[in-house]
One Martini backbone bead per residue (centre of mass of N, CA, C, O) as a GRO file, in nm:
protein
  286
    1UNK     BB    1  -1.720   8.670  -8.224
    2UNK     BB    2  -1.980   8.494  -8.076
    3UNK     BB    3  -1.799   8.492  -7.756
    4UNK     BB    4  -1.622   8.691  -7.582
    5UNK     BB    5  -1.709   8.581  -7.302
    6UNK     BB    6  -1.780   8.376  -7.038
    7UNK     BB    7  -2.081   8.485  -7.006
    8UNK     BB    8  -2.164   8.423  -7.277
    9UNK     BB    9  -2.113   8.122  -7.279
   10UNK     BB   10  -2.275   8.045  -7.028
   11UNK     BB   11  -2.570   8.168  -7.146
   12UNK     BB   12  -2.586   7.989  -7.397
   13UNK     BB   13  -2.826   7.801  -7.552
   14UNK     BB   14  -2.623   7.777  -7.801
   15UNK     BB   15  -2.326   7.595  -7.833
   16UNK     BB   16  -2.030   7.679  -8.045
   17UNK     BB   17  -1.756   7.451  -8.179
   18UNK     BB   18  -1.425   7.484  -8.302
   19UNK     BB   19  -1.140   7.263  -8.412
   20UNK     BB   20  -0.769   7.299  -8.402
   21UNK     BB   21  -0.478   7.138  -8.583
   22UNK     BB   22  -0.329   6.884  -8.472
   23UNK     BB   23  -0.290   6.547  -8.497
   24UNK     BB   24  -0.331   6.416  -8.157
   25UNK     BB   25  -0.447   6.664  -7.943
   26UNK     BB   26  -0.775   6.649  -7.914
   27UNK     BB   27  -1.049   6.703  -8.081
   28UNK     BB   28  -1.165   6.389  -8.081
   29UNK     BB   29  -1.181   6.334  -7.740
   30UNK     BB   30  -1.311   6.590  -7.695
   31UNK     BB   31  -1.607   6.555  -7.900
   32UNK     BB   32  -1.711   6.300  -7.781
   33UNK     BB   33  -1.739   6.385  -7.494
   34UNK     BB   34  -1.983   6.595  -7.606
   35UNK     BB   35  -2.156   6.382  -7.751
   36UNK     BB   36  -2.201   6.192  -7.505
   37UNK     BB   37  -2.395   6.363  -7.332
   38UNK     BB   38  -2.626   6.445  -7.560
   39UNK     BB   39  -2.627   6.770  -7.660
   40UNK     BB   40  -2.434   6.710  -7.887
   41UNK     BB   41  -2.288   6.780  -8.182
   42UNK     BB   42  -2.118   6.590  -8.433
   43UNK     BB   43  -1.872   6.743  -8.681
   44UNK     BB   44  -1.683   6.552  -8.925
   45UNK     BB   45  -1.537   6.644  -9.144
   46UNK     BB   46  -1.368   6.349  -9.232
   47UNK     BB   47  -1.614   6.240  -9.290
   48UNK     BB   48  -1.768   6.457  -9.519
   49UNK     BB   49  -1.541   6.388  -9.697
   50UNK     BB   50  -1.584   6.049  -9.733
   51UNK     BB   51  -1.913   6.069  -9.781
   52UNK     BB   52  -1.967   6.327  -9.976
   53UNK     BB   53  -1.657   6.394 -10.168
   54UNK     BB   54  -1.475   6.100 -10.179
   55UNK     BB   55  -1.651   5.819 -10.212
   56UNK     BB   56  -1.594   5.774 -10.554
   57UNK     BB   57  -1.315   5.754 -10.536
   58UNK     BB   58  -1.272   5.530 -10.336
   59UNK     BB   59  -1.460   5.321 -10.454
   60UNK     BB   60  -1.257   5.341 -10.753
   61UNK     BB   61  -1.021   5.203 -10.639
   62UNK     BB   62  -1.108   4.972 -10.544
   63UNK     BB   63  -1.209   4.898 -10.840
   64UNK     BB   64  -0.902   4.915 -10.933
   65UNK     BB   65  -0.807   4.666 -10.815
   66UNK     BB   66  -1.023   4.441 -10.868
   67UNK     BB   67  -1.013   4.439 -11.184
   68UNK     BB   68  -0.684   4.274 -11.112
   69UNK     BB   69  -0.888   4.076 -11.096
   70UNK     BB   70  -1.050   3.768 -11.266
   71UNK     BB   71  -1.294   3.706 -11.057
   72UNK     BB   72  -1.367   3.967 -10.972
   73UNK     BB   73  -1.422   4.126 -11.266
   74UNK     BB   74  -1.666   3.929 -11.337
   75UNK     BB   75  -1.834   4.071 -11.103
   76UNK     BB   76  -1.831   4.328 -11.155
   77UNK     BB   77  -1.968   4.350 -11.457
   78UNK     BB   78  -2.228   4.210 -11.348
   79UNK     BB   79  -2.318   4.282 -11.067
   80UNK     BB   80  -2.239   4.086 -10.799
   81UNK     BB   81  -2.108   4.333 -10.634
   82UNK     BB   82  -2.031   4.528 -10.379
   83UNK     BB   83  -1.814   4.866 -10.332
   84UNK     BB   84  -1.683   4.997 -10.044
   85UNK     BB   85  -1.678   5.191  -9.774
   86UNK     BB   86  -1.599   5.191  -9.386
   87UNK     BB   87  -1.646   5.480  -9.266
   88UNK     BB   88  -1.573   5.676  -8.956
   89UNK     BB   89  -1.484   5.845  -8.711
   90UNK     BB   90  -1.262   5.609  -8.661
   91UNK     BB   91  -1.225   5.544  -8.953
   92UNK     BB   92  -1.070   5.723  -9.243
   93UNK     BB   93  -0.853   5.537  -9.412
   94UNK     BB   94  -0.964   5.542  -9.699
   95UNK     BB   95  -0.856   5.856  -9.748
   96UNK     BB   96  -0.556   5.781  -9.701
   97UNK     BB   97  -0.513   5.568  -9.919
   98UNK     BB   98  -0.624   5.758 -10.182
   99UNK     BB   99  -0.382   5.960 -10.145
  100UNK     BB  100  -0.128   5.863 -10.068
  101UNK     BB  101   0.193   5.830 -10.225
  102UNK     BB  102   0.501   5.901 -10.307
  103UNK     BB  103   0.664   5.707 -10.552
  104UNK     BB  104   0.728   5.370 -10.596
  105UNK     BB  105   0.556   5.126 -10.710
  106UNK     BB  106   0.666   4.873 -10.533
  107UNK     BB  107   0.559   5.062 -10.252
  108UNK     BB  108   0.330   5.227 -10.324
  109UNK     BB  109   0.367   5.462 -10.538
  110UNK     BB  110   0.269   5.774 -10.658
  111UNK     BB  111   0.280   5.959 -10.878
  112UNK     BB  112   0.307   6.279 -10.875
  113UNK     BB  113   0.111   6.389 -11.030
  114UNK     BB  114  -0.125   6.214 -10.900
  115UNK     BB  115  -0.094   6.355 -10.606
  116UNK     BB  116  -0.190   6.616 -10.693
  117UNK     BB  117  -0.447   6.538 -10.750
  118UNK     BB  118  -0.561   6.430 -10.488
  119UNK     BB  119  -0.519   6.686 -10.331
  120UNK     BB  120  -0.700   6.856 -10.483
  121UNK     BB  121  -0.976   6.728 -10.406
  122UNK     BB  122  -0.922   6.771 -10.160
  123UNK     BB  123  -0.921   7.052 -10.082
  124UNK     BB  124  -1.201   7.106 -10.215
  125UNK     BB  125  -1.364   6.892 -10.009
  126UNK     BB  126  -1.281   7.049  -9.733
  127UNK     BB  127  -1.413   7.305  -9.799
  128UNK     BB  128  -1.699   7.200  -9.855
  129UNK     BB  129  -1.701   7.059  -9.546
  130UNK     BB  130  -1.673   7.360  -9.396
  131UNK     BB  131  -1.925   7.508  -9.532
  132UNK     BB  132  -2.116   7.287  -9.416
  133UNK     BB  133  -2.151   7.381  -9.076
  134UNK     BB  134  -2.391   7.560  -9.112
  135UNK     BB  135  -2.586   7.340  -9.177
  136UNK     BB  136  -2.562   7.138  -8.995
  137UNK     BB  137  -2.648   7.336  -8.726
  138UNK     BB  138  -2.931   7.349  -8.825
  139UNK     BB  139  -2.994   7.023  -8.875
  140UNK     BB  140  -2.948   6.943  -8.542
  141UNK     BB  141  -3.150   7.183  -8.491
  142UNK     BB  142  -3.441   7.059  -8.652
  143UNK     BB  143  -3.414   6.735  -8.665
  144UNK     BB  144  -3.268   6.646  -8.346
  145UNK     BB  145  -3.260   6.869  -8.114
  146UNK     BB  146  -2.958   7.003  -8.074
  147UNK     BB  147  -2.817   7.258  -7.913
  148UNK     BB  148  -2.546   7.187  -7.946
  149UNK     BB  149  -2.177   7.223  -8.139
  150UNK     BB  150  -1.931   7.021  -8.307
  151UNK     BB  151  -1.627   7.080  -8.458
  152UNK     BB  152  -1.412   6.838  -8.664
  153UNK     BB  153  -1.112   6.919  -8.770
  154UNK     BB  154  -0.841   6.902  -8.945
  155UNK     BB  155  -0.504   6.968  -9.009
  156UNK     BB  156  -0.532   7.113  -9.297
  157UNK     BB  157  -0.669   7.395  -9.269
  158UNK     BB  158  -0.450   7.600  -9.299
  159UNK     BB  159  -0.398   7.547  -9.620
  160UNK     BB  160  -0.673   7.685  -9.721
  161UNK     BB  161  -0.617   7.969  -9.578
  162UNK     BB  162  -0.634   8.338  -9.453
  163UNK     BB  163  -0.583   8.477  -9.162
  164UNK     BB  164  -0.492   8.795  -9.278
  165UNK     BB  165  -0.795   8.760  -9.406
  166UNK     BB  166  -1.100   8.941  -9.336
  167UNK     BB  167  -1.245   8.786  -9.615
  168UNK     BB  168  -1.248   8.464  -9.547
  169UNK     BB  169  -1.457   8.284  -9.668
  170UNK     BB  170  -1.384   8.048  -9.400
  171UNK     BB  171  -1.359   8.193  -9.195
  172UNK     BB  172  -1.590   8.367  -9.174
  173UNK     BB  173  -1.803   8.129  -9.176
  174UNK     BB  174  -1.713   8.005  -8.919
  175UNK     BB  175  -1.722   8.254  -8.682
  176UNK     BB  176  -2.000   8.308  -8.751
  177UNK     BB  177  -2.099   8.038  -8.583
  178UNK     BB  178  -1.839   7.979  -8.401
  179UNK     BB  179  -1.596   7.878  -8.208
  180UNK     BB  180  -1.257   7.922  -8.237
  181UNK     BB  181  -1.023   7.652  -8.160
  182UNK     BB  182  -0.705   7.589  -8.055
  183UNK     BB  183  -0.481   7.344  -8.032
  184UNK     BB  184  -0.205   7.363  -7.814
  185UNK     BB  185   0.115   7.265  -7.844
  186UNK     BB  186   0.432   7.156  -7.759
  187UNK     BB  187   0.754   7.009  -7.759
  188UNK     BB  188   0.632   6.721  -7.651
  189UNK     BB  189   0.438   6.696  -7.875
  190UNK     BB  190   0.611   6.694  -8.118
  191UNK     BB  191   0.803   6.470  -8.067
  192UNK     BB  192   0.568   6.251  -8.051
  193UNK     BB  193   0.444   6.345  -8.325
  194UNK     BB  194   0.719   6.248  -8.458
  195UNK     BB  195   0.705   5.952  -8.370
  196UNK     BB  196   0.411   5.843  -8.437
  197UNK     BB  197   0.447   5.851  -8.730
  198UNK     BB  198   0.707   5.713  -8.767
  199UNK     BB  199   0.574   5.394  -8.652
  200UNK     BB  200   0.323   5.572  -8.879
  201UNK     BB  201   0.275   5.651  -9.202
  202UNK     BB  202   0.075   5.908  -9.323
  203UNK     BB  203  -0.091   6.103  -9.501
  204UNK     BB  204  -0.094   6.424  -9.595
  205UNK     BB  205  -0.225   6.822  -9.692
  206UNK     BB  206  -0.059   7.028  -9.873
  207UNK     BB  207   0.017   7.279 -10.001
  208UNK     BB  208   0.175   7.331 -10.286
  209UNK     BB  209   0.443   7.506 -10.259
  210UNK     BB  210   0.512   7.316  -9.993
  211UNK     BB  211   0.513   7.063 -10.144
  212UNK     BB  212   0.724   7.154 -10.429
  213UNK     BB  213   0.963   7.217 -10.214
  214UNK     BB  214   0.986   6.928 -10.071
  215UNK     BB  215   1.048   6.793 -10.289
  216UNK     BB  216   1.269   6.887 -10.453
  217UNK     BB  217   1.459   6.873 -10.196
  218UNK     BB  218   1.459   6.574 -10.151
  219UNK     BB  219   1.581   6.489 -10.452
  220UNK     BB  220   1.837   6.646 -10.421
  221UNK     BB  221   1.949   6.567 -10.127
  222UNK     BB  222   1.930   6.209 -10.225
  223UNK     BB  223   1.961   6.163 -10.528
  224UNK     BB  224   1.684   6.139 -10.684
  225UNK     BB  225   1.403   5.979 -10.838
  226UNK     BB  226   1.065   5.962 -10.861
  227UNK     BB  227   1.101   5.599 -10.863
  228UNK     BB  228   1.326   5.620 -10.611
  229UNK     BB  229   1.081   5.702 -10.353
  230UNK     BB  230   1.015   5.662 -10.067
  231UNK     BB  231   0.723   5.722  -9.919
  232UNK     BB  232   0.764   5.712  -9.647
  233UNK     BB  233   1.055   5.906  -9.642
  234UNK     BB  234   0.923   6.143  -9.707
  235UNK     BB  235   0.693   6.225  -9.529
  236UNK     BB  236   0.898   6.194  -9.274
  237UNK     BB  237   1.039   6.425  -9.358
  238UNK     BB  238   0.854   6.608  -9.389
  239UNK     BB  239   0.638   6.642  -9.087
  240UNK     BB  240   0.831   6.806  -8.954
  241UNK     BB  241   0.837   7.076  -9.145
  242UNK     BB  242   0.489   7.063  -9.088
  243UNK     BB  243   0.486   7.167  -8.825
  244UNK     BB  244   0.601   7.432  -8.875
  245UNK     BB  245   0.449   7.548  -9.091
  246UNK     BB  246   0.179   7.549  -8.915
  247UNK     BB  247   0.177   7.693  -8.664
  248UNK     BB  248   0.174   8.013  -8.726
  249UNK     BB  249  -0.097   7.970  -8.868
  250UNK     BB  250  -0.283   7.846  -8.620
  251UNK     BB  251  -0.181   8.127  -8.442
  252UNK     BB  252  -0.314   8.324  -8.616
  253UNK     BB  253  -0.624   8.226  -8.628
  254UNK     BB  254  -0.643   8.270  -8.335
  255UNK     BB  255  -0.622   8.566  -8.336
  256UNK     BB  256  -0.808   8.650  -8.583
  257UNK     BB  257  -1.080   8.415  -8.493
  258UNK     BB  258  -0.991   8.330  -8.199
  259UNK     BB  259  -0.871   8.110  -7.976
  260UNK     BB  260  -0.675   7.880  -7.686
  261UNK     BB  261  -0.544   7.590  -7.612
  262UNK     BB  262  -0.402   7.334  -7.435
  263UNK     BB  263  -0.340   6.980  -7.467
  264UNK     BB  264  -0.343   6.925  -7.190
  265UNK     BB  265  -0.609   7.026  -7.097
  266UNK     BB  266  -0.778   6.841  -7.262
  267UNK     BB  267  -0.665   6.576  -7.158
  268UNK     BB  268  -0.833   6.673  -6.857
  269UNK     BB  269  -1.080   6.598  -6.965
  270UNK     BB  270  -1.398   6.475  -6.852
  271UNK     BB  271  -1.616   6.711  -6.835
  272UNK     BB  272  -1.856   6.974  -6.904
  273UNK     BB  273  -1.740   7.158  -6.727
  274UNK     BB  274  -1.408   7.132  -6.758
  275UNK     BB  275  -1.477   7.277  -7.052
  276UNK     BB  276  -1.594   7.550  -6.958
  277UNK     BB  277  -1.340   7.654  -6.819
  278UNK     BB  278  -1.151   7.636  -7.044
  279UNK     BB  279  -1.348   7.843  -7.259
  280UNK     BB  280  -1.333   8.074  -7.035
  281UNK     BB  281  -1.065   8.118  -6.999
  282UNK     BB  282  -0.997   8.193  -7.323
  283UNK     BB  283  -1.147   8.406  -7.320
  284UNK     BB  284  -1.011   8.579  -7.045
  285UNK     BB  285  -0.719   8.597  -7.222
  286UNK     BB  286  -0.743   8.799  -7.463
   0.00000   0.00000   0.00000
């Protein structure tokens, strides 16, 4: 951990913080909050997965759903209009759309084959995105300079990584540049957080083992074929058992690479003192 006690922390010329957890609990919100106030730069994983790794499929999705339209097809082939996605830090949905749901075509559900392509897709480039972390930050203080830095990681960084692997490239590479910072929710956060999904459910991203294992079972207990697969009814479904899969692996993160804080805690964060003394408590509780 490149700051071990919170005298370390609070001496630092260039604080470097970065969180992860589940979808929800509070990352882009401390996140924004630091970035308000004019010395942070704020790195959203999740936007330069969209616009750096994703833009290009995302892009061609729109336009093959265009090209479905005689009128934009003949715009498109003449190079009369341009088609683009239009993601922010605030809006994502773009890549949340490309990555779809599988299950029955006429629900928009896409082949299960084609899920996992999109699937793994996603995963190079979260993997890509997380990776670009250290350029980001000598680029925000070389550039704009900015002196301190924070990264917003999406919450399915737990599946592309090995916590319990002293060697995990990923994590290496992280822990060495930032404070890894976990926002830890708990089971009323849970609760919340699979009410609000169920009345809007989005794709998420998930190791294919866990995906394949998910799949199985939902089609043999339903007794379903994959094209009579409800696509909300499955996310659904996985969901819940995705947040039991997902605790102990940012738990181990947590004990492995860095720090936790409770998302009740971040939730009370009003100014960058409020913050200072959250991630001083988390250092001095190790």
């Amino acid at each position: 951990m490149i700051y071990k006690t919170a005298k370390d922390w609070l001496g630092a010329s260039h604080k470097r913080v970065l969180f992860f957890g589940m979808s929800g609990l509070g990352k882009t919100h401390v996140s924004n909050l630091l970035r308000g106030s004019g010395d942070w730069f704020h790195y959203s994983v999740d936007y330069r997965i969209g616009t750096r790794y994703m833009g290009e499929y995302i892009a061609d999705n729109f336009k093959r759903e265009a090209m479905k339209n005689p009128f934009l097809r003949e715009l498109l082939l003449t190079d009369s209009v341009y088609i683009a996605s239009n993601i922010t830090f605030d809006n994502l949905k773009p890549v949340s759309t490309y990555l779809g749901k599988p299950g029955d075509p006429s629900k928009g559900g896409l082949p299960y084959a084609e899920y996992q392509r999109r699937l793994e897709q996603f995963k190079r480039a979260e993997i890509a995105a997380l990776l670009d972390t250290g350029h980001f930050i000598d680029r925000a203080q070389a550039l704009y300079g900015y002196p301190h830095f924070v990264c917003d990681t999406g919450g399915s960084i737990c599946e592309w990584v090995d916590p319990e692997d002293a060697n995990d490239p990923v994590l290496k590479a992280l822990s060495a540049e930032t404070l890894m910072v976990w926002i830890k929710g708990d089971e009323a956060h849970t609760e919340e957080l699979v009410r609000r999904f169920d009345r809007a459910p989005k794709p998420m991203c998930y190791m294919e083992s866990f995906l394949e294992d998910s799949w199985t079972r939902y089609l043999d207990q339903k007794k379903l074929t994959e094209e009579q697969v409800d696509p909300d009814d499955f996310i659904r479904w996985t969901y819940a058992a995705a947040l039991a899969h997902r605790q102990p692996r940012y738990a181990a993160m947590a004990e492995n690479w860095g720090v936790t804080v409770l998302a009740d805690d971040v939730a009370r964060i009003r100014t960058i003192e409020d913050f200072n003394v959250m991630i001083c408590a988390a250092l001095e509780s190790r």
